[in-house]
C-alpha positions in Angstrom: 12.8 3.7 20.1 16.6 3.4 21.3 18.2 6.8 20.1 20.7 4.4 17.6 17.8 2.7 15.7 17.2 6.2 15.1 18.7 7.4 11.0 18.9 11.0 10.0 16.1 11.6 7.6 14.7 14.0 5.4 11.4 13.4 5.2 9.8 14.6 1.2 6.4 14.0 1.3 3.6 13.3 -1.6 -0.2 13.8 -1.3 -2.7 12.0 -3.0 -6.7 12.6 -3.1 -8.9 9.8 -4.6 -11.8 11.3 -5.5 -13.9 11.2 -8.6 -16.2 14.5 -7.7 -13.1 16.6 -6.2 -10.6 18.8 -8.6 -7.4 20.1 -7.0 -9.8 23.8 -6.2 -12.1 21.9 -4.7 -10.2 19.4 -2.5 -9.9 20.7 1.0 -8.7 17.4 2.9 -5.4 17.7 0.5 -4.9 21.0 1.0 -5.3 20.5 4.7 -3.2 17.1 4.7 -0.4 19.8 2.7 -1.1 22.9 5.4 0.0 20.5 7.9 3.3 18.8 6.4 4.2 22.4 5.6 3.7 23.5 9.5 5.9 20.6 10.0 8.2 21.8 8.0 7.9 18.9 5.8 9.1 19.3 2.0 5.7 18.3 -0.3 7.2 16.8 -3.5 4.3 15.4 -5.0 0.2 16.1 -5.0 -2.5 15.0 -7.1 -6.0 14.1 -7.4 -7.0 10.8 -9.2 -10.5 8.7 -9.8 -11.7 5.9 -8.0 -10.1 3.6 -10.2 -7.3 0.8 -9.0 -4.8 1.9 -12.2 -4.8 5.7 -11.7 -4.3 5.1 -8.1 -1.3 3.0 -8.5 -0.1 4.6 -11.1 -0.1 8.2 -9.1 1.6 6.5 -6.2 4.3 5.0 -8.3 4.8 8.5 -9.7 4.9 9.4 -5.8 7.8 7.2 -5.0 9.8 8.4 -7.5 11.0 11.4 -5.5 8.8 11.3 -2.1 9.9 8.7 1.1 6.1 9.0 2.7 2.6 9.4 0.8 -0.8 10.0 2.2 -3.5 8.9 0.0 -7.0 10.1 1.1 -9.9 9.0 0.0 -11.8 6.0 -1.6 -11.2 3.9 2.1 -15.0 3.0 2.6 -17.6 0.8 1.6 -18.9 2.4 -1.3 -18.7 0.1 -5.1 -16.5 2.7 -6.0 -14.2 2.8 -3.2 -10.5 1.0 -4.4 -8.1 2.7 -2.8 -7.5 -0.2 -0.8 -7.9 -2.7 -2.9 -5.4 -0.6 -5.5 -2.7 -0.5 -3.0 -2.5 -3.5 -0.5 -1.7 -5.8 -2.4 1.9 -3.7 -3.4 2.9 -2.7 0.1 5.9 -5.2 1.1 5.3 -4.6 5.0 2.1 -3.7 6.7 1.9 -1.3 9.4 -1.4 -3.1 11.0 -1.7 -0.4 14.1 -1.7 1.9 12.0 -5.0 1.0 11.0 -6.2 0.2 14.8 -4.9 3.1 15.9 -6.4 5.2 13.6 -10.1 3.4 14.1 -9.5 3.9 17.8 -8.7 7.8 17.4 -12.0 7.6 15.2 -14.4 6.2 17.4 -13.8 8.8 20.3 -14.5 11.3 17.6 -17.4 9.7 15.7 -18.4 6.6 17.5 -19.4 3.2 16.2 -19.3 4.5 12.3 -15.4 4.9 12.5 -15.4 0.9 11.9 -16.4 1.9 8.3 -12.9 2.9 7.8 -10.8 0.5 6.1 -7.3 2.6 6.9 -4.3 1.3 6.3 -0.6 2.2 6.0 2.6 0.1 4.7 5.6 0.3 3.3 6.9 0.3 -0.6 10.6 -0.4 -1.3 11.8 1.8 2.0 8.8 4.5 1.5 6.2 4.8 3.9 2.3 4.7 2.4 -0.4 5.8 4.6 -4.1 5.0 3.1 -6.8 7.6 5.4 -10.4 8.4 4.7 -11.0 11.9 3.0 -12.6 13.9 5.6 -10.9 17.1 6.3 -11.4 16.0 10.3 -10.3 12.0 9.5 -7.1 13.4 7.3 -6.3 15.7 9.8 -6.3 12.9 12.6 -4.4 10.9 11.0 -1.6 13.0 9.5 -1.2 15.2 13.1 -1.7 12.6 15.4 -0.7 9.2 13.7 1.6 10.0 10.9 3.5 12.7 12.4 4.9 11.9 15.3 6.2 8.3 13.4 7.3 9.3 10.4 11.3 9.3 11.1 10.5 6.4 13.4 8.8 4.5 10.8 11.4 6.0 7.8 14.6 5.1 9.9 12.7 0.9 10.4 12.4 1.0 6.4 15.1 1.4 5.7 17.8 -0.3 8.0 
């Protein structure tokens, strides 16, 4: 990216687990997603852990983008009958980030193999923030946020919002 395309920003970051057998004790991808943006030096605004169902999704992540510019939802990305996190927020994101997905699947398969194309990651945009949709393994959330989201997030922050 050209070095003017490039905005200052202060990245203030929100995590969210879908889960409907995790509590905040027992959810280890979240606290790793967190353990990371802190090694980052990233401010964490926002963290929570909702059910498998479309309206406490959204309505977490709008509570998100209240005060947070990039949130990682983890969780509820497969195949399962219960798994909505997708379907909960696709349809609000105003851009798509579609590599993000590839990327991620790509990353996946040298890790896991064929199974990775189980993951229906996505990531996107809401009114300037970046929203980043990962599977809720600790090793899947950890791919994603140290190698994916990481090293994009002002890239992707400064885009947003030109």
């Amino acid at each position: 990216m050209k070095q003017e395309h490039l905005q200052p920003v202060t990245v203030i970051a929100g995590v969210i687990t879908v889960s409907t057998s995790r509590n905040q004790e027992k959810d280890t991808s979240g606290k790793s997603i967190q353990a990371i943006l802190t090694e980052a030096k990233i401010l964490i605004r926002h963290y929570a852990v909702v059910p498998d169902k479309i309206e406490a999704i959204r309505t977490e992540l709008y509570q998100a983008i209240r005060t947070c510019n990039c949130v990682i939802i983890n969780g509820g990305t497969g195949l399962t009958h219960d798994d909505c996190t997708i379907e909960a927020v696709s349809p609000l994101l105003e851009k798509r980030m579609d590599g993000f997905g590839e990327l991620f699947r790509m990353k996946s398969y040298e890790e896991i193999g064929t199974s990775s194309m189980l993951s229906r990651a996505v990531a996107g945009t809401i009114q300037g923030k970046a929203i980043f949709c990962i599977p809720g393994s600790t090793a899947a959330v950890t791919l994603a946020t140290k190698t994916l989201i990481l090293p994009e997030i002002d890239h992707i922050l400064s885009h947003a919002n030109r």
